[in-house]
C-alpha positions in Angstrom: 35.6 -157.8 163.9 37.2 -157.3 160.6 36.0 -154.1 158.8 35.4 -156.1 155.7 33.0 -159.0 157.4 29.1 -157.9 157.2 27.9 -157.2 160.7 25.4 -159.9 160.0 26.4 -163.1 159.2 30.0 -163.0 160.2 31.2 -163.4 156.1 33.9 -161.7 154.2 33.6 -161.3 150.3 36.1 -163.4 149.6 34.5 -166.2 151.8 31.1 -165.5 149.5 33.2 -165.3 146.2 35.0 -169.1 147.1 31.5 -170.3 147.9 29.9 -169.1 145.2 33.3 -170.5 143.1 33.6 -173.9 144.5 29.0 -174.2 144.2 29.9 -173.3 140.4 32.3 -176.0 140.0 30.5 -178.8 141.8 27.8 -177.9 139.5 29.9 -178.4 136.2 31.4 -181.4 137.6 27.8 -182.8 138.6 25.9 -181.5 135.0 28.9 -183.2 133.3 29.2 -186.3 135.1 25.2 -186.7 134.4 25.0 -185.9 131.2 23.6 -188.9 128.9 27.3 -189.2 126.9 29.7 -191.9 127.1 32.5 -191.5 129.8 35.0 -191.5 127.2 33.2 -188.4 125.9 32.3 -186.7 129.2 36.4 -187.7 129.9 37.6 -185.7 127.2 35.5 -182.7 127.9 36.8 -182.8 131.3 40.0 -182.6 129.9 39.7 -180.1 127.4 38.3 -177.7 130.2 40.7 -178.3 132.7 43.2 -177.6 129.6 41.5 -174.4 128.8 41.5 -173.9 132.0 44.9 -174.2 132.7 45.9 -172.1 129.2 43.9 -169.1 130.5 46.1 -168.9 133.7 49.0 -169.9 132.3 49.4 -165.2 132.0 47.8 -164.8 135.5 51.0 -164.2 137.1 52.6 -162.3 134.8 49.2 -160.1 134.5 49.3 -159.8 138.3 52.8 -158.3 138.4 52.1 -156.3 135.9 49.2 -154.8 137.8 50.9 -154.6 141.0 53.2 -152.7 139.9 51.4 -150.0 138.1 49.1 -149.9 141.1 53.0 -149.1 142.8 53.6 -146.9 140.3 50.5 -144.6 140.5 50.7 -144.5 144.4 54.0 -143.2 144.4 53.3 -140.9 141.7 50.3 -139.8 144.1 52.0 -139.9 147.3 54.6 -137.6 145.3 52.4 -135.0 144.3 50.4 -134.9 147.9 53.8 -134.3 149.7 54.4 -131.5 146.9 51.3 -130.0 147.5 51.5 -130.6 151.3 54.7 -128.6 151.4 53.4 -126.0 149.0 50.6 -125.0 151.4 52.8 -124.8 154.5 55.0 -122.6 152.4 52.4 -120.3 151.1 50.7 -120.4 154.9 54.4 -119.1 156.4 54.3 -116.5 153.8 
């Protein structure tokens, strides 16, 4: 069993974060589609969401690499000082 799944019901996080997700959405779609406006209206409020939308992730990828890389950055800057310290203590313990 994956170390991440709950002993329990079998489900990951990221299963219960896309549920909870995709149950968010179909609930916008359905409040939207149901509310008492014209379809041209409830049409251009789809669209100005999904534009929004779209301009909010138009940085995601850049944002990611951004992060991934200073998550690279501070673990070789780690891994650096614990091999420095590692070979400081066998030093000092031959001494």
């Amino acid at each position: 069993m994956n170390d991440r799944q709950n002993q329990n019901t079998g489900f990951t996080a990221t299963h219960i974060v896309v549920a909870l997700l995709g149950g968010a959405a179909v609930g916008a779609s359905i409040a939207l589609l149901t509310a008492p406006r014209s379809g041209a209206e409830t049409r251009a409020d789809l669209r100005r969401l999904a534009d929004n939308a779209r301009n909010r992730t138009v940085g995601l990828p850049h944002a990611l690499a951004g992060a991934v890389e200073a998550g690279s950055d501070a673990f070789a800057t780690s891994l650096a000082h614990s091999v420095k310290e590692t070979k400081a203590l066998k030093h000092n313990a031959h001494a």
